[in-house]
PyMOL CGO cylinders between C-alpha atoms (Angstrom):
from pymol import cmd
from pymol.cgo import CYLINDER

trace = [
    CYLINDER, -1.63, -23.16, -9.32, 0.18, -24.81, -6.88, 0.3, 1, 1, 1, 1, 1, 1,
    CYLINDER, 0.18, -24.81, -6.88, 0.86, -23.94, -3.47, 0.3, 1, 1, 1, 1, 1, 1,
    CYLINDER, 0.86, -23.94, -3.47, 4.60, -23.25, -3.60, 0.3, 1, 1, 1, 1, 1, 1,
    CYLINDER, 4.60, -23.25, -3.60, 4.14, -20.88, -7.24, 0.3, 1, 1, 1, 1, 1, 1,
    CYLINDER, 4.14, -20.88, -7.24, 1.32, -18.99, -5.07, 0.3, 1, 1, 1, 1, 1, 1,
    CYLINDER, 1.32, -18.99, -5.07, 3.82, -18.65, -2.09, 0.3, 1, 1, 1, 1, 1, 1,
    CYLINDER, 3.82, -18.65, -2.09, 6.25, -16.78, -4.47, 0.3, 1, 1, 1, 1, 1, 1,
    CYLINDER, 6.25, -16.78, -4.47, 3.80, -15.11, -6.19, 0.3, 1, 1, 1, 1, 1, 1,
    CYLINDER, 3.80, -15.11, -6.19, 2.79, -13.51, -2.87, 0.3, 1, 1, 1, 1, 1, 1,
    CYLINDER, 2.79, -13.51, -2.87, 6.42, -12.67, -2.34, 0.3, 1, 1, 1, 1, 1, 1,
    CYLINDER, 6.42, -12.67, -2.34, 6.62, -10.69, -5.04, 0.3, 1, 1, 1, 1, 1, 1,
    CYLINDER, 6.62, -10.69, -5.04, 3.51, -8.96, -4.55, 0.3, 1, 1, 1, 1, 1, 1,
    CYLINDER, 3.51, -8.96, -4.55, 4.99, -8.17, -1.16, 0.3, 1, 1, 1, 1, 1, 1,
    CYLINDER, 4.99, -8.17, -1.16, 8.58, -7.32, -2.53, 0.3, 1, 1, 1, 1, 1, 1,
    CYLINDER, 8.58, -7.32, -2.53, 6.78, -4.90, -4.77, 0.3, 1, 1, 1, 1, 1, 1,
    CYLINDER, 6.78, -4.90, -4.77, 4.70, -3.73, -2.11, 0.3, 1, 1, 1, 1, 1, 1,
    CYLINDER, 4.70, -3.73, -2.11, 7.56, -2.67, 0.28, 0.3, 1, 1, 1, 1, 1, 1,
    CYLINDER, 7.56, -2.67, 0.28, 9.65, -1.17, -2.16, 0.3, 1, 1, 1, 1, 1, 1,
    CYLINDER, 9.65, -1.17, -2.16, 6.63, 1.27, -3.41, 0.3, 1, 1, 1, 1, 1, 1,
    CYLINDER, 6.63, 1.27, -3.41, 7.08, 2.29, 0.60, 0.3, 1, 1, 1, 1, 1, 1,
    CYLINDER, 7.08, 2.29, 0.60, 10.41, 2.97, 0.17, 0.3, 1, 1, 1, 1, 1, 1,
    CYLINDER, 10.41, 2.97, 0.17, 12.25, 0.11, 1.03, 0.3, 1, 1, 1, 1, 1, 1,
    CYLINDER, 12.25, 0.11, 1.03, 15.25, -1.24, -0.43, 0.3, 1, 1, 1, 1, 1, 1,
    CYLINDER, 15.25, -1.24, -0.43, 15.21, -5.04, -0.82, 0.3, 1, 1, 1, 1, 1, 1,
    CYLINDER, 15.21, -5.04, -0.82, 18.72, -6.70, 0.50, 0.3, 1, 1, 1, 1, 1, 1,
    CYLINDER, 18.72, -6.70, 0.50, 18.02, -10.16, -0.06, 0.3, 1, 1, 1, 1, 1, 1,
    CYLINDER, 18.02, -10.16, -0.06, 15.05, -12.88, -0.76, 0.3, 1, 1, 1, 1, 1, 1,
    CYLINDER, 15.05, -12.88, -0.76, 14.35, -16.21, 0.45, 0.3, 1, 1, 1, 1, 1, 1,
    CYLINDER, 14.35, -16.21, 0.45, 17.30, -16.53, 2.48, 0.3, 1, 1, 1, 1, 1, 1,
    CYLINDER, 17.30, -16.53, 2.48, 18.52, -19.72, 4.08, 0.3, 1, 1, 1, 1, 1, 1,
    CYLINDER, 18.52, -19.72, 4.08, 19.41, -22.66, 6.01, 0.3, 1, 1, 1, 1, 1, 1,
    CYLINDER, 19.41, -22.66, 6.01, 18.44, -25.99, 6.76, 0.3, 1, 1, 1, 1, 1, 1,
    CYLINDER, 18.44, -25.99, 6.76, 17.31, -24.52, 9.88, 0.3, 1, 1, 1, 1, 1, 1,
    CYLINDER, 17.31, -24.52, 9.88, 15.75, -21.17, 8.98, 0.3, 1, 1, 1, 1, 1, 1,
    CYLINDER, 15.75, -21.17, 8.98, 14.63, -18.65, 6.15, 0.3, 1, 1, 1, 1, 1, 1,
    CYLINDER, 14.63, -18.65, 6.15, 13.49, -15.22, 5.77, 0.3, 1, 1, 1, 1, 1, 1,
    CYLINDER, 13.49, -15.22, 5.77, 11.17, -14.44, 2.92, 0.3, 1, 1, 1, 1, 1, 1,
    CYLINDER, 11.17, -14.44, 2.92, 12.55, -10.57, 2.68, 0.3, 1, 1, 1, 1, 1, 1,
    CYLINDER, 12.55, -10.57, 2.68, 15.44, -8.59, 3.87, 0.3, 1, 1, 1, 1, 1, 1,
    CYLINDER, 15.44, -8.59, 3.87, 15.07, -4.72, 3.57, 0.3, 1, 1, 1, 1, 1, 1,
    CYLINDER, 15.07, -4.72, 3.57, 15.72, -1.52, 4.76, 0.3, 1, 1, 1, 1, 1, 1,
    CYLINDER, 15.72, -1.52, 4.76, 14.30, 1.39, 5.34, 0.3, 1, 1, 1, 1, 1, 1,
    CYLINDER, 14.30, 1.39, 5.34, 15.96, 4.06, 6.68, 0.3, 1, 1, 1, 1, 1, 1,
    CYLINDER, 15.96, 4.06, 6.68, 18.24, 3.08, 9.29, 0.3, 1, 1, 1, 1, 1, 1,
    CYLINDER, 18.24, 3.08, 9.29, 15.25, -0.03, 9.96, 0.3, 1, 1, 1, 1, 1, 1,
    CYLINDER, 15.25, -0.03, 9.96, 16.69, -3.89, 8.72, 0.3, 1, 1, 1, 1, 1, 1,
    CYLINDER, 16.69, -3.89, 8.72, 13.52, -5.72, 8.62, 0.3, 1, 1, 1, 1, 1, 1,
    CYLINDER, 13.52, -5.72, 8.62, 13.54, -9.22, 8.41, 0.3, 1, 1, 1, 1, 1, 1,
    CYLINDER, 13.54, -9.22, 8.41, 9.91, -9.41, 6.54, 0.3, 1, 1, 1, 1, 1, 1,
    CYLINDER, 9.91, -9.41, 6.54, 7.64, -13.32, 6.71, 0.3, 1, 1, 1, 1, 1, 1,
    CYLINDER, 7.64, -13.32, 6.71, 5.31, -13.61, 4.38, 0.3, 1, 1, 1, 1, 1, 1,
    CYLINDER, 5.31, -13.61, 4.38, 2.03, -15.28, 4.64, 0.3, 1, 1, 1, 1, 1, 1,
    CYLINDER, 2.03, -15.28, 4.64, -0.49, -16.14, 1.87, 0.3, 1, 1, 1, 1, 1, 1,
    CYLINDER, -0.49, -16.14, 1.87, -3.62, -16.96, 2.23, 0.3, 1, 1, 1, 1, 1, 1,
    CYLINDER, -3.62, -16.96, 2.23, -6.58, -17.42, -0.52, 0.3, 1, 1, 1, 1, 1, 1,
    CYLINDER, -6.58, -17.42, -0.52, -9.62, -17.56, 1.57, 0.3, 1, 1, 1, 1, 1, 1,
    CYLINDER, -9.62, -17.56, 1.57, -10.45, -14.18, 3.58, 0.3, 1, 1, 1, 1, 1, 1,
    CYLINDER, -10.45, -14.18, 3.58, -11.74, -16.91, 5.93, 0.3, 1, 1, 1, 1, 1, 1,
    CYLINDER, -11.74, -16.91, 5.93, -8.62, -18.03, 6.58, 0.3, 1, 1, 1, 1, 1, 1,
    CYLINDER, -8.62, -18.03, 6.58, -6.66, -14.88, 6.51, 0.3, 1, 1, 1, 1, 1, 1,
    CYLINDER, -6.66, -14.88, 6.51, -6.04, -14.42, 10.16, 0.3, 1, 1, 1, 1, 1, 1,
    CYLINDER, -6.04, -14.42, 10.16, -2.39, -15.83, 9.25, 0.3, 1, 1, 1, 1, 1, 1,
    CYLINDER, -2.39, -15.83, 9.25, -0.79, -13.41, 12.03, 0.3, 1, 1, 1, 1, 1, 1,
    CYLINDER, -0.79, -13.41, 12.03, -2.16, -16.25, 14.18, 0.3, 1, 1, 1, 1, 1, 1,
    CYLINDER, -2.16, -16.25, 14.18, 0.42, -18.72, 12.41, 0.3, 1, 1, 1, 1, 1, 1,
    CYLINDER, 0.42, -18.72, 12.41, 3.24, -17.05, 13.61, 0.3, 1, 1, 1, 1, 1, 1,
    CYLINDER, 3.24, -17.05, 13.61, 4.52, -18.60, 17.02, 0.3, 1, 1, 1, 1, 1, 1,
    CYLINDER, 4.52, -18.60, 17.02, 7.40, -18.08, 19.25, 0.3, 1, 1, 1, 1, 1, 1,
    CYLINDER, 7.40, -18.08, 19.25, 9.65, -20.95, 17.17, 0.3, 1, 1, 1, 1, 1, 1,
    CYLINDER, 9.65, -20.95, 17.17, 8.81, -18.78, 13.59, 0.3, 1, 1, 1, 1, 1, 1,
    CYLINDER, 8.81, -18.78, 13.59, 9.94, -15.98, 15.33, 0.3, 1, 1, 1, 1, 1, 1,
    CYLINDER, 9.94, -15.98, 15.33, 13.28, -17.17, 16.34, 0.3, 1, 1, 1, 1, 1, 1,
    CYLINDER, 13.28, -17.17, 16.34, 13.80, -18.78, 13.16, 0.3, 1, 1, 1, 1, 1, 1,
    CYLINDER, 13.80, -18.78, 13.16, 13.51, -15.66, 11.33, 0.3, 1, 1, 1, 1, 1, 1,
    CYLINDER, 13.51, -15.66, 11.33, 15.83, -14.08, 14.36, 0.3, 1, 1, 1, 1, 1, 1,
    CYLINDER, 15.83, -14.08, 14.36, 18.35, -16.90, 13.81, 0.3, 1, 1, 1, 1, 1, 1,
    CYLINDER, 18.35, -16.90, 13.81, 18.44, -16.17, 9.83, 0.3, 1, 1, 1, 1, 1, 1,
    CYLINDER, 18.44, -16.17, 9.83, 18.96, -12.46, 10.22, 0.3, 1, 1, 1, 1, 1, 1,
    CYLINDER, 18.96, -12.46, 10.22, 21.96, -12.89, 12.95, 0.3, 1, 1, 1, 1, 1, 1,
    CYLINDER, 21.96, -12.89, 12.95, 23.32, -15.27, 10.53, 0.3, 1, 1, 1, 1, 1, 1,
    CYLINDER, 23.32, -15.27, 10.53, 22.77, -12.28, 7.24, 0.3, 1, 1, 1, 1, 1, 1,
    CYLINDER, 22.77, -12.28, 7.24, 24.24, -10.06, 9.49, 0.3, 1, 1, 1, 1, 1, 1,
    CYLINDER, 24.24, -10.06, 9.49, 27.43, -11.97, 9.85, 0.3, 1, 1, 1, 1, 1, 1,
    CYLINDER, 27.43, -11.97, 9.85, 28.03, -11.68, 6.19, 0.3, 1, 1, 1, 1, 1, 1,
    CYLINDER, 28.03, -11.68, 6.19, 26.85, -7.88, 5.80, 0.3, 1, 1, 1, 1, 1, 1,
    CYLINDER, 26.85, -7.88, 5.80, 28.72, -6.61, 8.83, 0.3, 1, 1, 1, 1, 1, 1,
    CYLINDER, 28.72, -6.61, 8.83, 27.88, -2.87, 7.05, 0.3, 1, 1, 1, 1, 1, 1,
    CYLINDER, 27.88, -2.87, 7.05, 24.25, -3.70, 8.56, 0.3, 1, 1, 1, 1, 1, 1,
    CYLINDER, 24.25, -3.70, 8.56, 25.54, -3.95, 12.18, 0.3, 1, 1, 1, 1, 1, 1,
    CYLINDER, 25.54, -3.95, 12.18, 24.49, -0.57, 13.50, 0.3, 1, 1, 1, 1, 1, 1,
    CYLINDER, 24.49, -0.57, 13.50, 20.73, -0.86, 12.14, 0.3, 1, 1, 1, 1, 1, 1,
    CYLINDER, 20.73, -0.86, 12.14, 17.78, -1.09, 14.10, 0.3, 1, 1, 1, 1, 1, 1,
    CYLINDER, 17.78, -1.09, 14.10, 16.55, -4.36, 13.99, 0.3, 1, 1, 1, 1, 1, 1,
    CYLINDER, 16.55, -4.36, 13.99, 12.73, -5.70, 13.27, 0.3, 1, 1, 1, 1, 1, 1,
    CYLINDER, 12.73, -5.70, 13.27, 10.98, -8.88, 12.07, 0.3, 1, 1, 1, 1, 1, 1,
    CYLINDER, 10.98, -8.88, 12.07, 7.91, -7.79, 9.97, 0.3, 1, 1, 1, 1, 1, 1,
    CYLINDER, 7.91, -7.79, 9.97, 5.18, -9.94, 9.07, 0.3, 1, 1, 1, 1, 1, 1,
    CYLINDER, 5.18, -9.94, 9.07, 2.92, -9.07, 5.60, 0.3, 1, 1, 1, 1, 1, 1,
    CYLINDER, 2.92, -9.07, 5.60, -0.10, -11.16, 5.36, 0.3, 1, 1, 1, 1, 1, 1,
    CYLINDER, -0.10, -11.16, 5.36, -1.26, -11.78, 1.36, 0.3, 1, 1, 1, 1, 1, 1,
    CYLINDER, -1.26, -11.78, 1.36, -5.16, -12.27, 1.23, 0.3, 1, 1, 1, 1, 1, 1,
    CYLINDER, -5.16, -12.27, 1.23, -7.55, -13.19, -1.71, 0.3, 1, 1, 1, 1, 1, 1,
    CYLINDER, -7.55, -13.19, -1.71, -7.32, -13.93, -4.79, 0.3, 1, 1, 1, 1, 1, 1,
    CYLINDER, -7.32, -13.93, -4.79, -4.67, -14.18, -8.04, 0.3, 1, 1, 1, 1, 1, 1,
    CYLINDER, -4.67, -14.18, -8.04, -5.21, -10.26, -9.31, 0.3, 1, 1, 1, 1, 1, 1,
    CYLINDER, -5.21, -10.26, -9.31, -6.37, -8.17, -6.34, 0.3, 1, 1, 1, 1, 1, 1,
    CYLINDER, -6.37, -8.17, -6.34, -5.28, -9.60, -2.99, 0.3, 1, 1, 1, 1, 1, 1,
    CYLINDER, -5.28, -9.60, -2.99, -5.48, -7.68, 0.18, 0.3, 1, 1, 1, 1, 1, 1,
    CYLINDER, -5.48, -7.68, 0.18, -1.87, -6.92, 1.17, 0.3, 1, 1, 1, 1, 1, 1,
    CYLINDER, -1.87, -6.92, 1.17, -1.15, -6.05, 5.56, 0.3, 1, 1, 1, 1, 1, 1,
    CYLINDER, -1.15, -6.05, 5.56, 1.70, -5.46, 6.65, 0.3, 1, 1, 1, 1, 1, 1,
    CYLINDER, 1.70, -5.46, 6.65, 2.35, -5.93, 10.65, 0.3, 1, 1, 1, 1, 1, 1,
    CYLINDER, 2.35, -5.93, 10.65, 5.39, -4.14, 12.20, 0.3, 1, 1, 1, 1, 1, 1,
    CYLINDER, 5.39, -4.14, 12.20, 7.66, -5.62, 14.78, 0.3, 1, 1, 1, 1, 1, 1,
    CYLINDER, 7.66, -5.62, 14.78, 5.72, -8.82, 15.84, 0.3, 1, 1, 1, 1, 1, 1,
    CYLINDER, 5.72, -8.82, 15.84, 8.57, -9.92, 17.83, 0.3, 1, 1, 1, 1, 1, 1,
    CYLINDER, 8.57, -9.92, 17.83, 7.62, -7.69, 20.69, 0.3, 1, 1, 1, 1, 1, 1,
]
cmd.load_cgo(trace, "trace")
């Protein structure tokens, strides 16, 4: 399997994943030519803005590591620019999420991080 199929694969692992938690999913794999966000959701009164990693080998699957300063204000810029077209949104509490996918096709190890922009 390829590397983009496993990517979305992992996505909706992770889109199934948050929703058992109670979150509503707003939007998927939404972008630009500058920026994306895997998953939009909310929970609560919480918009997350959710990047999702995948990685096959546990020795690899420190992926929290591949998330620098210029991921994080891609993922910023892409939620401003959702919010400009779901203006109902304005008032939530804002938070960029990262869920790391780890293992292999059938029981990965799903970890979900909470606000790593802070």
């Amino acid at each position: 399997m390829n590397n983009v199929r496993l990517g979305s694969l992992a996505e909706d692992w992770v889109a199934g994943y948050l929703l058992q938690k109670g979150y509503k999913i707003l939007a998927r794999n939404y972008g630009k030519k500058y920026f994306e966000v895997d998953i939009i959701g909310l929970k609560g009164q919480c918009l997350c803005f959710v990047e999702v990693k995948y990685r096959r080998n546990p020795i690899d699957a420190e992926p929290i590591k591949l998330i620098n300063k210029r991921k994080i204000s891609q993922i910023k810029t892409g939620g401003l620019t959702w919010l400009k077209y779901h203006p109902e949104y304005l008032t939530s509490l804002l938070r960029i999420d990262l869920v790391t996918v780890v293992g292999e096709i059938g029981w990965p190890k799903i970890t979900h991080y909470l606000d790593i922009s802070s």
